[in-house]
N, C-alpha and C positions, 0 to 999 in steps of 0.2 A: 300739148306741145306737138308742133306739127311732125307727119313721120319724114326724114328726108327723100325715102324713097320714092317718094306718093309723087306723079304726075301733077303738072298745074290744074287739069281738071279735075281731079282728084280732092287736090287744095281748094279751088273753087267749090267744092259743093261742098266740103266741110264749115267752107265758111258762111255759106247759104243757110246749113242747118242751121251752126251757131245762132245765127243771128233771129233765123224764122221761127225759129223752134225753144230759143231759150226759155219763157214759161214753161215750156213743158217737158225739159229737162232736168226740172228742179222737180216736178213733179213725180217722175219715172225715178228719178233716185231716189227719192223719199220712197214711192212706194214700193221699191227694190229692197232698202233698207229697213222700211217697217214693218215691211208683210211677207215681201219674199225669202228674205234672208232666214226669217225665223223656221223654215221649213227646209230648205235649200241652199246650196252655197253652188254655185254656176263658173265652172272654168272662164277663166280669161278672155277669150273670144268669146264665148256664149254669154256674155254679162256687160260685153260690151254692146253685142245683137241686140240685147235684152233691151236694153239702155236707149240704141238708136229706135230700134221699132216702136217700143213703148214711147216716143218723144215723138215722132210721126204718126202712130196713131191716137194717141190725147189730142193732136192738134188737127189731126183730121176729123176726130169725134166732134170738138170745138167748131172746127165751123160748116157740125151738121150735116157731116155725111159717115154713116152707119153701116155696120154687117147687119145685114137684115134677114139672109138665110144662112142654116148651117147644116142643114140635109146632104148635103153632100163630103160631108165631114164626121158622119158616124161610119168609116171603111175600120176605123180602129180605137180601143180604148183609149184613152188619158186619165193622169191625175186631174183632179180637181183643186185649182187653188184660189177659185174666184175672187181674182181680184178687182173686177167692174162689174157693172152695173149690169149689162145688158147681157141676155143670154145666149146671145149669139157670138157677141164679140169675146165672151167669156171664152165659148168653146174655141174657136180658133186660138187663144192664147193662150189656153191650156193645151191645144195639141203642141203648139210650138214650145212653150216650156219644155213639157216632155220629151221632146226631140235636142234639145240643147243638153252641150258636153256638163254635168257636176263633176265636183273636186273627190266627191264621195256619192254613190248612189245605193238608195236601197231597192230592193225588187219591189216595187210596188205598183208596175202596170203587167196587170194581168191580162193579155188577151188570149183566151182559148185558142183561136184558129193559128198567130202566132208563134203560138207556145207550139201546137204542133208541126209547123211548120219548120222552125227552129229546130228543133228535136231531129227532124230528119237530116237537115243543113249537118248539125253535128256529127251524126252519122256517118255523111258522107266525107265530111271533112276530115274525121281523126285519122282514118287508113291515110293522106295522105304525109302526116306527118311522122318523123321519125324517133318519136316516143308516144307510151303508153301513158291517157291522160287520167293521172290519179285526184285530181281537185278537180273532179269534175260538177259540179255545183258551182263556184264560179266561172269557171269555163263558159257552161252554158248561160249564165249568167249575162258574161259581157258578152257574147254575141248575142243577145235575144236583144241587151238593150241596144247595142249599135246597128243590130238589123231594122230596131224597129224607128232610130234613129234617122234611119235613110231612108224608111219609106217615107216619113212622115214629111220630111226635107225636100224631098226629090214631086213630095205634091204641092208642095209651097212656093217650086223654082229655089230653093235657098240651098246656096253651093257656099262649101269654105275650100279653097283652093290651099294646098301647103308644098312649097319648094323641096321639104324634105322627101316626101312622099314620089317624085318623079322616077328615082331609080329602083324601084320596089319591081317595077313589072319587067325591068334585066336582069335585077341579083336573085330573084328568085322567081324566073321564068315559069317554071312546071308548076310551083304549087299555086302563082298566081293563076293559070291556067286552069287549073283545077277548082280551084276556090270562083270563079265566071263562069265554069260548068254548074257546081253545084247550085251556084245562087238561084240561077237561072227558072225554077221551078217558084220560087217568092217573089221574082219581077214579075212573070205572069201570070202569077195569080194574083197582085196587087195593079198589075199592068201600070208597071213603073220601070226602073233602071237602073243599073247598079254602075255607075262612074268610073274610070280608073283611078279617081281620090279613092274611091267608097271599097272598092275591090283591094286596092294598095292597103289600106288602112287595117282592112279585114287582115290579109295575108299576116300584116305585122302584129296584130293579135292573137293568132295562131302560132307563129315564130315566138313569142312572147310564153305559152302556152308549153311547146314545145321545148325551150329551155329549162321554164321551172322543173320540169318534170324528169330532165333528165338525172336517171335513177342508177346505183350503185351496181344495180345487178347486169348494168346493157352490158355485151357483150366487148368485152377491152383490146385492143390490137394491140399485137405480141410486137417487141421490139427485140432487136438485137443493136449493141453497142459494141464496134468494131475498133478496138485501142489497142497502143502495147502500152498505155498507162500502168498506173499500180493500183489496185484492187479501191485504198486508200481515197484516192482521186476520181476515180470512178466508181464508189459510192456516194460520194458528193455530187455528182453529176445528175447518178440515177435517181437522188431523192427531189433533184431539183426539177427536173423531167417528169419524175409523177406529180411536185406540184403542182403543174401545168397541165397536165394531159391524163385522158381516160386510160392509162395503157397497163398491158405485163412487160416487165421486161423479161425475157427468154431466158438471158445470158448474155454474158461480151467474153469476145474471143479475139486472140490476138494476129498480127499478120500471118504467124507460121499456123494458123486453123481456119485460116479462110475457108480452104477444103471440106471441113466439116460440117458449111452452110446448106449444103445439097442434101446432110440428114436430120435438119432441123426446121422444122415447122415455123415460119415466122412471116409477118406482113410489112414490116419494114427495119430497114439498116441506117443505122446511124455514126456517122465517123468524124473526128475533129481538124482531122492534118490532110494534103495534099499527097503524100508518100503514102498513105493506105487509099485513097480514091482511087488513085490509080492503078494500085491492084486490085480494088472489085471493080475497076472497070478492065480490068484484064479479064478476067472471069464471067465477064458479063452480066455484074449483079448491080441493081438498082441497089442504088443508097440517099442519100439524104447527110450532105456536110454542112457541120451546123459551127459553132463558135464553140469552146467548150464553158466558157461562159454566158449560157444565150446571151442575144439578143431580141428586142422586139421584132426585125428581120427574120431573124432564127425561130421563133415561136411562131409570126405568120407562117412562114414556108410550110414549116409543120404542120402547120393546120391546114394547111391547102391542100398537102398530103394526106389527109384523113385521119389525124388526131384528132379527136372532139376533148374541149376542157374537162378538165378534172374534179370541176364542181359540179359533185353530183349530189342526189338524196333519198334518203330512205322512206320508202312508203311508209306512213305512219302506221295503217292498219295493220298492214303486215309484216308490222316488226311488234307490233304490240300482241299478236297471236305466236309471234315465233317464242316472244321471251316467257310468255304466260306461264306460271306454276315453274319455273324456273328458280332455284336455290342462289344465294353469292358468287359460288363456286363454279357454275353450272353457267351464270350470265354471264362472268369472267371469262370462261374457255371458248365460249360464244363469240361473243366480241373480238375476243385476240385473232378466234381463225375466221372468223365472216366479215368483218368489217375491220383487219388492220389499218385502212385509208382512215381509220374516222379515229379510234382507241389508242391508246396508247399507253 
C-alpha cells in the first residue's frame, strides 16, 4: 500500500522496483522466511532493508554482476549466516545483517578491539548521567551493539532518518554534547562518523539507562506543604504527592508559621489557595501552587521544579546482602524502617 507521505518520485521508484524486481522478491522473502527467520527476527525497518536489498541484489547477481572483493570489509567481525553462494557477497551481507535493528538480540559478535573500545565509551559516559548504573551487563550490551551498528552502516552509506529523533540534541543539550565528545575516539579509529541520528539515538539509550536505574536510596527533596487544611486532608494530599514524586515531606505548617520557614531545612514550598501565595510572597519565599487535586499541569510544573518520579528501585544485590542471615522478625523491622515506599 502506497505510503501517502512518499513524494511522486518516491512513488515512481517504488513502482520501478515492483515491477523490475518482482522474481526476486519472492525470492528474498522466501529466503527471509526459510533461513533468516530461523536465527533472527529483524525490526520493522531493518526487514523491510532486508527485503529491498536482498531483491536488488538477486537481481543484480542475475544479470552477472558480482562482489568480487571483500578485503576491505574485514575492519570488523560479523555473524555468519551464509545465505548465498559466493564468498564475497556472503561477507558483505553478513556485515549488513549484523548492523540491522532485531526485535531481540543476543551478544554474539564479539570484536576484541571493539569490545575495548566500548568499554571505555562506557566509562566516559556513565559520570555523565545522573544515576549509578546497576544492570550494567546490558548497559554495555546495547551500546557495543548500536555502536557497532553505526560503524558498520556509516561504511555502507546506509542512513535511517527518524522525525522523532530531531529534538534529542535541544532537550538534552549537555549530555548530547557529551556523548559527540566521547564518541569521538571510535570515529577515529574507525575513521567514520557519528550523525546527529546516530548521536540522538545514543543519548536516548543512555536517558533510557538512566531511568531504569533510578534507585530508592538517591537523595529525596524535602518538601514543605504550606495549608490551613486539616491534618485529614492533607494526608491525602501528601500520599498522593509521594505517589508521584521522589520526595520527604518536611512538614506542613499553617499561615500563622510561616515564620518558622527561616528554621527549617527544605528545598521546596508547596500551597493550594491564592490567600497563602501571597503571603510567602510577602516573606519572599519561593513556592510552587499547585491544584490540590493535581493535575497533569500541576505534576509537569513539579517536575520542572526538580521533582524526579517516584518510581524508583532496589539494587538487587544490595538488598539481597542487606537481608542475608536475617530472621521474620528482623526482615519485618527492615522493610518497615528502610523501604516504607515499597512495604506495607
Amino acid at each position: 500500500m502506497p505510503h501517502k507521505a512518499n513524494e511522486p518520485i518516491n512513488r515512481s521508484i517504488a513502482t520501478q522496483f515492483l515491477k523490475v524486481c518482482q522474481q526476486e522478491i519472492s525470492a528474498a522473502a522466501e529466503l527471509y522466511q526459510q533461513r533468516l527467520s530461523q536465527r533472527i527476527t529483524l525490526g520493522y525497518n531493518s526487514k523491510k532493508y532486508f527485503l529491498v536489498y536482498m531483491s536488488i541484489a538477486l537481481h543484480r547477481m542475475r544479470r552477472g554482476h558480482f562482489i568480487t572483493h571483500s578485503d576491505n570489509l574485514s575492519f570488523i567481525q560479523s555473524s555468519d549466516f551464509g545465505l548465498l553462494d559466493g564468498e564475497h557477497e556472503n561477507r558483505f551481507l553478513d556485515l549488513l545483517i549484523s548492523s540491522l535493528t532485531y526485535t531481540w538480540r543476543p551478544f554474539d559478535i564479539y570484536d576484541p578491539t571493539l569490545i575495548t573500545l566500548v568499554g571505555r565509551l562506557c566509562e566516559t559516559l556513565t559520570p555523565l548521567l545522573r544515576a549509578e548504573i546497576h544492570n550494567r551487563s546490558p548497559f554495555f550490551a546495547e551500546i557495543y551493539q548500536f555502536v557497532y551498528s553505526t560503524i558498520v552502516q556509516n561504511k555502507f552509506n546506509l542512513y535511517f532518518d527518524d522525525k522523532k529523533l530531531h529534538q534529542v540534541q535541544t532537550r538534552h543539550a549537555l549530555l548530547y554534547q557529551g556523548v559527540a565528545q566521547a564518541t569521538a575516539p571510535i570515529a577515529q579509529h574507525y575513521q567514520t562518523t557519528f550523525s546527529p541520528v546516530h548521536l540522538s539515538t545514543l543519548v536516548l539509550i543512555l536517558k533510557k539507562y538512566e531511568l531504569q536505574n533510578r534507585v530508592h536510596s538517591e537523595e529525596k527533596k524535602r518538601v514543605i506543604i504550606v495549608t490551613n487544611s486539616s491534618e485529614s486532608k492533607v494526608g491525602y494530599f501528601k500520599e498522593v504527592l509521594k505517589s508521584h514524586f521522589h520526595i520527604e515531606i518536611v512538614g506542613y505548617v499553617n499561615i500563622n508559621e510561616i515564620h518558622t520557614l527561616k528554621q527549617i531545612p527544605f528545598d521546596l514550598l508547596i500551597t493550594f489557595t491564592n490567600k497563602i501565595s501571597s503571603y510567602l510572597k510577602y516573606y519572599q519565599l519561593d513556592y510552587i501552587k499547585v491544584n490540590f487535586y493535581l493535575s497533569r499541569d500541576d505534576i509537569s510544573l513539579l517536575s520542572q521544579h526538580g521533582l524526579s518520579r517516584a518510581k524508583k528501585k532496589i539494587p538487587a544485590e544490595g538488598f539481597i546482602q542487606e537481608i542475608e542471615g536475617l530472621d521474620r522478625q528482623q526482615l519485618r523491622a527492615l522493610l518497615e524502617q528502610r523501604y516504607p515506599d515499597f512495604f506495607i
